[in-house]
DOTOR-585520 format. One record per atom (N, C-alpha, C): x negated, y negated, z negated. Coordinates in steps of 0.05 Angstrom, whole numbers, plus 5000, padded with zeros to 4 digits. Layout:
<atoms>
XYZ/...
</atoms>
This chain:
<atoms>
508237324291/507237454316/509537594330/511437704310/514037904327/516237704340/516137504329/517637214339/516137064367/513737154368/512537074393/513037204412/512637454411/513537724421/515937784428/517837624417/520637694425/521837474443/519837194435/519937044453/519437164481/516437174489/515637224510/517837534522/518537594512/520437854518/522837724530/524337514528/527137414530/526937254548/523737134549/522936954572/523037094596/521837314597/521637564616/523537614631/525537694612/528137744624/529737604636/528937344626/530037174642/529436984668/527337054668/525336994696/525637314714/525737544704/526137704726/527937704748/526937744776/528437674801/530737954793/533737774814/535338004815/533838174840/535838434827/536038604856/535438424880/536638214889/536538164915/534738064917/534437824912/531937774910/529537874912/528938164901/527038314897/527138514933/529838524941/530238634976/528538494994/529738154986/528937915000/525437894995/524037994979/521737924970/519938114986/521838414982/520238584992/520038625022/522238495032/523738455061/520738225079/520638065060/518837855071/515537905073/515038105055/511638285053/512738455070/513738525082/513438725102/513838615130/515238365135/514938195159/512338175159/511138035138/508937945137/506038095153/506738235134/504338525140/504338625163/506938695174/507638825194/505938585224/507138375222/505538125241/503538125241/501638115215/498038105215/495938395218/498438545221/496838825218/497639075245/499739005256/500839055280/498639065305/496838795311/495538775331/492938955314/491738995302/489739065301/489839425312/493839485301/494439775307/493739765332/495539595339/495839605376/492139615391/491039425378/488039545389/486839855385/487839955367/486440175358/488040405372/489540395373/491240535395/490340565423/489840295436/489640305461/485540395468/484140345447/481940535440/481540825441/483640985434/484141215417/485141255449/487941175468/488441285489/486341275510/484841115518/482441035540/480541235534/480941445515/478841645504/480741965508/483141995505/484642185508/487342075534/487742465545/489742415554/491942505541/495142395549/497742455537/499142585558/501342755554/502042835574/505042675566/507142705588/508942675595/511042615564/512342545544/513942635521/512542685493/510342665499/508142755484/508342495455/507942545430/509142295414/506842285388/504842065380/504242055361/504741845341/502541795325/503541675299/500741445294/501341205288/498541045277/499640955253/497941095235/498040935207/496440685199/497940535193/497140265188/495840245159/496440405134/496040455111/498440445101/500040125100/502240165077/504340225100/503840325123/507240345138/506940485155/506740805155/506040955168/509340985200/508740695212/511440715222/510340615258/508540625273/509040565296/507340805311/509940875316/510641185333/510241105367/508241235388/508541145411/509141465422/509841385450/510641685465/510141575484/508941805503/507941735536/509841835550/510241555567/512041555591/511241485611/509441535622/507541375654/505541225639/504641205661/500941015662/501640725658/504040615653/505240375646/506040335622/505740615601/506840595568/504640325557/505640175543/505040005536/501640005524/502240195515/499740265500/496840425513/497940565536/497040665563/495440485586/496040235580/495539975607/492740015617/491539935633/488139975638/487339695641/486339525630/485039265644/483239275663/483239095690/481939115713/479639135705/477839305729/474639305721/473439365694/474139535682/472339705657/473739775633/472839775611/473439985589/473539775569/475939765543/474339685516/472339685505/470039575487/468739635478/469239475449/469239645434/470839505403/472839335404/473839265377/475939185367/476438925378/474738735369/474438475375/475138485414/472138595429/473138575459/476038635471/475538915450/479639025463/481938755460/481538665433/483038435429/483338175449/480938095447/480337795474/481837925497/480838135507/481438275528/484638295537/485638465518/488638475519/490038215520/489038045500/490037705503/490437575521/488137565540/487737495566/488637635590/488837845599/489937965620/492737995613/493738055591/496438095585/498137985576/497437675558/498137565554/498837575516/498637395498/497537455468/499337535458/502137665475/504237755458/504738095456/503138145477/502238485476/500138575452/499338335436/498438465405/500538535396/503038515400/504738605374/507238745399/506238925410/507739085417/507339425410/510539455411/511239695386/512739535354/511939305356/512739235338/515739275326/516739275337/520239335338/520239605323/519639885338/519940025322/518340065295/516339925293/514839855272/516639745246/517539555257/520239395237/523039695231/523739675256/525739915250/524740125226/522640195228/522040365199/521340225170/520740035176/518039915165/519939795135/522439555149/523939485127/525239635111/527339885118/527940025108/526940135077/524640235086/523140465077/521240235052/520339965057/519339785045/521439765029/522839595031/525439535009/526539664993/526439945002/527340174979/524740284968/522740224973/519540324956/519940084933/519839844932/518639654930/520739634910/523939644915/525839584892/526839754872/525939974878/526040254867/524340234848/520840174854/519040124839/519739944820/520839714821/520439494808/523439524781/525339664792/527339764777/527039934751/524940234762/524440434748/522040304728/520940124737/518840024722/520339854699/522239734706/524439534686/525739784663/526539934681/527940234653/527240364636/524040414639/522240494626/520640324613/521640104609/519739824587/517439734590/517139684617/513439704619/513439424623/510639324616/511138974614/507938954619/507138804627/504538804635/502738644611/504138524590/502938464565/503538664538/506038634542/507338774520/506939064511/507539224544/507539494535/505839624564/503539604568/502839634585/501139834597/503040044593/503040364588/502340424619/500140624620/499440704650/501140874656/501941044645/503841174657/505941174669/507540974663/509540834670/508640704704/507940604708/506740564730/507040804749/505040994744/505441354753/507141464760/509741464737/511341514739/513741404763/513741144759/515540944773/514140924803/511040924804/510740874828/511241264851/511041484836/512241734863/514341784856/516241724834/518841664835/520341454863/519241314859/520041104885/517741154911/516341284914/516041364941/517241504947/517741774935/519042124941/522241944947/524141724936/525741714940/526041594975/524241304973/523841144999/523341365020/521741585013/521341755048/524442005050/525242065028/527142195027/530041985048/529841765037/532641595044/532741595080/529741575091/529141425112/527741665138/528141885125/526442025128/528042225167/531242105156/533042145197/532142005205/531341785199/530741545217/528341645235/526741825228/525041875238/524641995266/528342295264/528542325288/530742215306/531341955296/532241765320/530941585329/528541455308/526841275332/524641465353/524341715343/522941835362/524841935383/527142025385/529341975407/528841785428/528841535408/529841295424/527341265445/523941325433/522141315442/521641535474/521541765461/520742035480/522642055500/525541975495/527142085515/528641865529/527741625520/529641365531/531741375529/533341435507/535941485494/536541225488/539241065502/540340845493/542640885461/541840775446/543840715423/546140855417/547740845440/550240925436/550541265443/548141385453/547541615459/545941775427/545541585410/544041705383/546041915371/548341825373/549441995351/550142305358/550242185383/550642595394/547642705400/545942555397/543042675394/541842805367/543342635348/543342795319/545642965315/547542945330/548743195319/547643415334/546343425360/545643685371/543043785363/541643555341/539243725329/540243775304/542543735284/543643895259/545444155279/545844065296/547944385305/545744585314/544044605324/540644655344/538344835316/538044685296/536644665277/537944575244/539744525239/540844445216/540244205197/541144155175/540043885172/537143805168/536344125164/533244075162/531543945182/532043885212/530943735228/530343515217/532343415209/532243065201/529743035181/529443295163/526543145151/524543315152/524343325183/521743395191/518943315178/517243455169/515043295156/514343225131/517643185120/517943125091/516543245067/514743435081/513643555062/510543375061/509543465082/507643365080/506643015078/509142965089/509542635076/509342595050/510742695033/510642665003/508442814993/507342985007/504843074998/502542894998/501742685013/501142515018/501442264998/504242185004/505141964998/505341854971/506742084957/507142054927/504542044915/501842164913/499642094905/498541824908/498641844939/497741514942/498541324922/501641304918/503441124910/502541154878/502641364867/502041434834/499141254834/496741334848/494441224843/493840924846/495540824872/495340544878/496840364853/499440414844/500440344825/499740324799/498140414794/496140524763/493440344760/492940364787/489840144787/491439864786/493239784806/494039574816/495239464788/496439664779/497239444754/495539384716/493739574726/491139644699/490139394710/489939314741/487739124739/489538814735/491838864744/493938584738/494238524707/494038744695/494438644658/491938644654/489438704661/486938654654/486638354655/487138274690/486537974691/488337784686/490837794678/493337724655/491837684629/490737804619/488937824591/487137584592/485537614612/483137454610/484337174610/486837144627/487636874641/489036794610/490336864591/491536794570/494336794588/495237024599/497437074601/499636914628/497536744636/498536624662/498536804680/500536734708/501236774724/498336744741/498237084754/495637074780/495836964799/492236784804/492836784832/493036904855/494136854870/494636934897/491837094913/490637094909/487537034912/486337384888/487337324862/487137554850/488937754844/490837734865/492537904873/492337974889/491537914911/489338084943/487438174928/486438094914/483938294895/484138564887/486938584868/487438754862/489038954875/490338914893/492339034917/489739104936/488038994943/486639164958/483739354946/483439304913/482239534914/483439764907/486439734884/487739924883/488040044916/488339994927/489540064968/486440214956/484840094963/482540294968/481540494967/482040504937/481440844914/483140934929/485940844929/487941124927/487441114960/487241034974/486441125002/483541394998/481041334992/479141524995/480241734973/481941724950/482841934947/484542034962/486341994965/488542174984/487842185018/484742085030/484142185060/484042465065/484342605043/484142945058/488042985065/488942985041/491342955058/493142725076/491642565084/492342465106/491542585130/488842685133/487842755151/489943005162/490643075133/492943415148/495543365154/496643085156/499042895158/498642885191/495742745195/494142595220/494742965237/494043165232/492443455241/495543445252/498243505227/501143675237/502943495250/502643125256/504642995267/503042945282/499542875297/499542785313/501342815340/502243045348/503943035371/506443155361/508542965367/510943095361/512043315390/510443355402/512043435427/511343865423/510743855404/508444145406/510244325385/511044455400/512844615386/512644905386/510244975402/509745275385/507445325373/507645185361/505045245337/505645445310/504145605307/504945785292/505545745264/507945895251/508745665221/506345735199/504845975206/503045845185/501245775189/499945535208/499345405212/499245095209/502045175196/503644895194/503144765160/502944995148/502745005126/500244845109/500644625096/497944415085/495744575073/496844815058/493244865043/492445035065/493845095082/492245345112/491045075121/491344905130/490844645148/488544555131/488244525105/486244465090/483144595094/484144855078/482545115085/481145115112/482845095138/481445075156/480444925165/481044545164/477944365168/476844455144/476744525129/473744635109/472344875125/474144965134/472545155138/470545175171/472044895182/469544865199/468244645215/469444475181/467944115182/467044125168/466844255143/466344165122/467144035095/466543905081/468243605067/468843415090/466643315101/466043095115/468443145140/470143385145/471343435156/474543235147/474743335127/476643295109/477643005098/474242825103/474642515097/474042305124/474842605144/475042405179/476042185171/475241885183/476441675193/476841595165/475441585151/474841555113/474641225120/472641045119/471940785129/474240615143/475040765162/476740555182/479240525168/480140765154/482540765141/482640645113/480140745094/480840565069/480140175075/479540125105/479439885108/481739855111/483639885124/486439845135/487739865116/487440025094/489640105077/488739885047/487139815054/486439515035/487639305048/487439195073/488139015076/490839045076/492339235087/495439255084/495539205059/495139355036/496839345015/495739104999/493738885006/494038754994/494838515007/495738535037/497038335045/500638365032/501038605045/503938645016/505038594996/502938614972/503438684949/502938244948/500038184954/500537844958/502637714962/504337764983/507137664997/508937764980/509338054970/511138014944/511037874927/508337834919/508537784889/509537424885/508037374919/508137044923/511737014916/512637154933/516037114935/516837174906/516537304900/517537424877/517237174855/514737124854/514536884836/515936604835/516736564862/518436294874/520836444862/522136644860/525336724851/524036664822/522236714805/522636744781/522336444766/521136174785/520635994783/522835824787/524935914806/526535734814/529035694805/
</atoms>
């Protein structure tokens, strides 16, 4: 039996994708995702504005689930996201969609997309290879040693790192957005918010990002892979399908979505507008922000936008984690 065992151990190792590979894998679930999940943002967006006004600079945030990356800012009644179709109003998802298709033509579903990507790869490729590394250092094997913790561990290890790395990027695509800052104008825009504010500008948020984030990532990682060695077991150790890998990527997405909706919601409360700058700091602060939708929503306060989001945040992460795993498997096959 320890001769089988050491087999399947050497086999392992030697089917594991390199580093690059594992860039390239994670590089291609995030094209992926980013394409099939982009228009549905872009509808929900242009929903959300036909209901509110923006003023002038004014900058928010739509989380998609796995890529909290397409940032819009109002610039005129022409911002992309702002448009009005002749003669009336959206009415749901589906109409907004036909709608936009038709008057605008079917390539305004995937606008924003750019800065979508600009965050999106980054911040993917270093979650995703970070995870898959720290998971390799710590011996975790999804037959062998298939310790939950490890998982836990490896998966807010590699979030806290991915939002840490990516986390300037944040105030240069909103630059590039709010102020119509060309490229070559970035770098003296970051140095006058470290000279202005210090380096602490650059990670604006960072708190409450990882407040957020790292849970998500610990919980999604823990189901996602309890349920991959569960159905590994049943299968006699074959390779999943594709099929029960969207299974498990989107109910892990799910849990750890309705768990972690209260702090999203206080993510959703302190970035919706980046333009708002005197708000008082303790205000700013997550358990004051908590405390106070409790204290005058309720729970039900607290699990706003509960439904729409643990839908999204299923289908993201198991359109992702599918497209990894697909790629990943062609490197280990080939």
């Amino acid at each position: 039996m320890n001769d089988i065992s050491k087999e399947k151990k050497i086999s392992e190792v030697k089917k594991r994708p390199h580093k690059m590979q594992q860039v390239i894998s994670s590089s291609c679930g995030a094209l992926v995702t980013s394409l099939l999940m982009t228009p549905l943002d872009v509808v929900k967006i242009r929903l959300q504005s036909q209901n509110h006004m923006k003023h002038r600079g004014d900058c928010f945030f739509y989380r998609n689930g796995l890529m909290d990356h397409l940032c819009t800012c109002f610039n005129g009644p022409d911002s992309w996201y702002n448009r009005k179709i002749p003669g009336g109003r959206y009415h749901g998802t589906l109409d907004a969609m036909v709608k936009i298709a038709k008057v605008e033509g079917i390539t305004s579903l995937w606008s924003g997309l750019p800065p979508t990507l600009f965050m999106a790869f980054p911040q993917v490729v270093l979650y995703f290879t970070t995870y898959e590394e720290s998971k390799r250092m710590l011996g975790y094997h999804e037959i062998l040693n298939p310790n939950p913790v490890i998982p836990v561990l490896s998966g807010g290890l590699a979030r806290m790192f991915a939002v840490t790395a990516v986390s300037p990027l944040e105030l240069i695509r909103t630059k590039i957005q709010s102020e119509k800052l060309k490229y070559k104008d970035l770098i003296d825009a970051v140095k006058f918010a470290i000279k202005e504010q210090g380096v602490k500008s650059l990670y604006r948020g960072w708190v409450s990002t990882v407040l957020r984030d790292v849970p998500f990532s610990m919980i999604y990682w823990l189901n996602y892979e309890s349920l991959k060695s569960f159905f590994l077991k049943r299968q006699h150790n074959k390779s999943l399908s594709s099929v029960s890998v969207f299974f498990c990527g989107a109910t892990a997405g799910s849990v750890a979505a309705l768990i972690t909706c209260p702090l999203d919601v206080v993510k959703t409360y302190r970035q919706v507008q980046l333009g708002e700058k005197d708000v008082p700091k303790h205000a700013r602060k997550t358990w004051k922000i908590i405390k106070q939708i409790y204290r005058i929503k309720g729970v039900s306060g607290l699990f706003a936008g509960a439904t729409p989001r643990v839908t999204k945040v299923a289908m993201s992460c198991a359109i992702m984690i599918t497209s990894f795993e697909y790629f990943k498997n062609l490197f280990e096959h080939s």
